[in-house]
C-alpha angles and dihedrals in degrees: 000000000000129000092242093045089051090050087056086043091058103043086047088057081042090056099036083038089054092043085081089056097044087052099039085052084052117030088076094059094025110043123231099270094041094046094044090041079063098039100061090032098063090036083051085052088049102049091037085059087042094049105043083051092068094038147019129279102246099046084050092059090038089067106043090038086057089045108036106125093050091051092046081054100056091033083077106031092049101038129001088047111044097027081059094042088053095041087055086054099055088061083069107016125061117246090251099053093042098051087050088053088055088051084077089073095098087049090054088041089060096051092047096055084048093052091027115028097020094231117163123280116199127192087249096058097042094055079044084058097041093046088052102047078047087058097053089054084056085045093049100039093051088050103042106018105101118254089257099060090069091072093040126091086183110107109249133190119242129236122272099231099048093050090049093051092048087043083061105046090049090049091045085052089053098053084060089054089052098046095039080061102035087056088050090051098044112014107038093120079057114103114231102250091040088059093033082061106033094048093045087046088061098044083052089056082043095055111030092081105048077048090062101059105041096042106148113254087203115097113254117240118227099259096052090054086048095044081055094045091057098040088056100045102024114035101028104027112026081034104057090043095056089048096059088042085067103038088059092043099033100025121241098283094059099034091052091057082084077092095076098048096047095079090056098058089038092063094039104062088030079069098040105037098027100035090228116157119241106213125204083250094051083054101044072043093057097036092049090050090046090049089057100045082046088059101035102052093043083245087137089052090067092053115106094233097043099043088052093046082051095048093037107097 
């Protein structure tokens, strides 16, 4: 990967990374489906742009028009489900925790492809799988057990709420799991940009309704409208845009490895903007999560050290 390739890497994981503060700054005011229904409907208005700048108008609709319920299918899988199951979480979850929690997708994307697709499973990556769900136990506990419980040896439920969020944000990381394998499977003669737009088209027609008719009758603060603002342009639209960019450039594989670096950032501006502290567990939490996708997803295996230690007798 090229300097220049790995600059735009980093300031992708800095903008995904920075999405679970912008939602965690609006759900509050907007509600989840309000705040998502305008998520993936500016970030539509952006690729759409985007796309009919690179082709013409009619090609654009031929295309979607031939794969439209594919598209309608990831579409939901890829964007109105998981953006609002995430959304539901950060009413309980940090930012951080929760972007570290979405850090598991290429774990569940590796199940689905062995019960889907019947790609190979080897022991490596299943105790890869196994180290990073543990991880997110550490995650989760650190974030909903009560302060007590810290100095008690004694078991202790947890509370409802805080299983049910993280409930959600593992369930939202799965769904990217699912679509990631389900456009492999049926839109793989679909150029990137052309399935970024259509599917989040179709999320935008998902969600507007439900929108509708929970839009929020309390006036909006400034920050919330602004947190929406950047969710929409910069981490859907200029986002997605950069990330086929570099699938194209830098291949999938590298350009997928965003995924390690998202948690950082997400962290990161969760402490500065938020305030949230970031405690020694949240970041075994983190490091343990990141191990097992490493493991899972054979990301170990293409580094230089690793790949020699393999080949070595």
């Amino acid at each position: 990967m090229s300097p220049a390739n790995l600059l735009q890497l980093i300031f992708l994981a800095a903008l995904w990374g920075a999405s679970f503060l912008f939602i965690r700054v609006g759900v509050a005011e907007f509600g989840v489906a309000p705040l998502m229904a305008l998520r993936v409907g500016i970030g539509a208005l952006f690729l759409i742009a985007m796309l009919l700048a690179r082709r013409p108008f009619r090609q654009t609709v031929a295309t979607m028009r031939a794969r439209t319920l594919p598209l309608f299918i990831v579409g939901m899988l890829n964007s109105a489900a998981p953006f609002c199951l995430f959304a539901y979480a950060e009413l309980t979850l940090s930012a951080g925790a929760t972007s570290v929690v979405n850090a598991t997708t290429p774990l569940w994307g590796a199940l689905v492809a062995y019960l889907w697709l019947k790609d190979k499973l080897t022991t490596t990556r299943t105790i890869g799988m196994a180290i990073g769900f543990a991880g997110v136990l550490v995650l989760v506990w650190n974030q909903i057990a009560p302060a007590h419980e810290a100095h008690s040896t004694a078991a202790a439920s947890l509370p409802v709420q805080g299983l049910l969020a993280a409930a959600a944000a593992l369930l939202a990381s799965a769904l990217y799991g699912v679509a990631g394998n389900f456009a492999k499977r049926y839109l793989m003669n679909v150029d990137p940009l052309t399935n970024a737009a259509g599917s989040m088209i179709a999320a935008t027609l998902a969600l507007s309704p439900i929108a509708f008719l929970t839009w929020p009758h309390a006036p909006i603060s400034a920050s919330a409208c602004e947190a929406v603002l950047a969710l929409g342009i910069g981490c859907t639209g200029i986002a997605y845009f950069i990330y086929f960019h570099l699938v194209v450039v830098a291949g999938p594989a590298r350009a997928m490895t965003v995924t390690f670096v998202i948690p950082l950032f997400g962290i990161l501006w969760d402490a500065l903007f938020l305030h949230e502290h970031v405690s020694l567990m949240m970041l075994e939490g983190c490091a343990v999560v990141l191990l097992g996708t490493a493991l899972a997803t054979g990301a170990l295996d293409r580094l230089p050290f690793f790949a020699r230690r393999k080949l070595a007798p």
